[in-house]
C-alpha positions as CSV (number, residue, x, y, z in Angstrom):
1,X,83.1,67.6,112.4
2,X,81.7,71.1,112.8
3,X,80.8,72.1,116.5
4,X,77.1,74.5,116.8
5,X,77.0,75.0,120.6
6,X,74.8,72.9,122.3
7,X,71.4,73.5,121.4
8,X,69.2,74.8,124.0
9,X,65.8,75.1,122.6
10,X,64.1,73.6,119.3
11,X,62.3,77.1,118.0
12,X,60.5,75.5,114.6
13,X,59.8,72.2,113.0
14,X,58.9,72.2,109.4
15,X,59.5,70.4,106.4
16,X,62.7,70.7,104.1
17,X,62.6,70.6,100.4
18,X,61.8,67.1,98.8
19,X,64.5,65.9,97.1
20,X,64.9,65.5,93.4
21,X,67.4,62.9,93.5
22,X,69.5,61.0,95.4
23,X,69.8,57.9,97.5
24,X,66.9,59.2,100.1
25,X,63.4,60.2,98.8
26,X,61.9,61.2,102.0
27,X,61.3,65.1,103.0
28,X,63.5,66.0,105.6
29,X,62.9,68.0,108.6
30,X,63.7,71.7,109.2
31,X,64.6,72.2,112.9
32,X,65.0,76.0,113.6
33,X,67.2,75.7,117.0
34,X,68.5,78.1,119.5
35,X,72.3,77.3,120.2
36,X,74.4,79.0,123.3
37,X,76.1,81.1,120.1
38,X,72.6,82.1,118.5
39,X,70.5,80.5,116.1
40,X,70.6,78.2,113.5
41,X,69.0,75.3,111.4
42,X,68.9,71.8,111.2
43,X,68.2,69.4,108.3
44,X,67.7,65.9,109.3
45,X,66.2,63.1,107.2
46,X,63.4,61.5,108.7
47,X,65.4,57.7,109.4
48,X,67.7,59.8,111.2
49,X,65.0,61.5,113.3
50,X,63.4,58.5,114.1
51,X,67.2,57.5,115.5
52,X,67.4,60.2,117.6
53,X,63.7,59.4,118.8
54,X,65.0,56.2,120.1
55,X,68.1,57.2,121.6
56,X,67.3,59.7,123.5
57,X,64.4,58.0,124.8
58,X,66.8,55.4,126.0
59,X,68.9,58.5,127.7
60,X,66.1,60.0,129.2
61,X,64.4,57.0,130.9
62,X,68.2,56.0,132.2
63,X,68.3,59.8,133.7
64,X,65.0,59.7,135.0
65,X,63.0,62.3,133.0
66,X,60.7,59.6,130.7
């Protein structure tokens, strides 16, 4: 598993390029992120972005901030 930093602010949301093939026809996301070693990107397919919707929902109404 490759390690970014932690990511400490989401910069850009766009869309990634729509696939020509595979097992996943939706477009992705594009996250443009600010890590604590610079920036980077993100690519993340929108079931897995949904995921991370839920989760950290969950984490955020158990740490108070939802």
């Amino acid at each position: 598993m490759q390690f970014i930093g932690q990511v400490v602010r989401i910069l850009r949301i766009s869309d990634g390029q729509k696939p020509q093939m595979g097992p996943i026809p939706a477009i992705p996301f594009l996250i443009e992120v600010q890590t604590s070693g610079g920036q980077g990107l993100v690519e993340i397919s929108q079931d897995a972005a949904l995921e991370l919707v839920i989760e950290l929902s969950k984490h955020l109404r158990v740490r108070g901030s939802l």
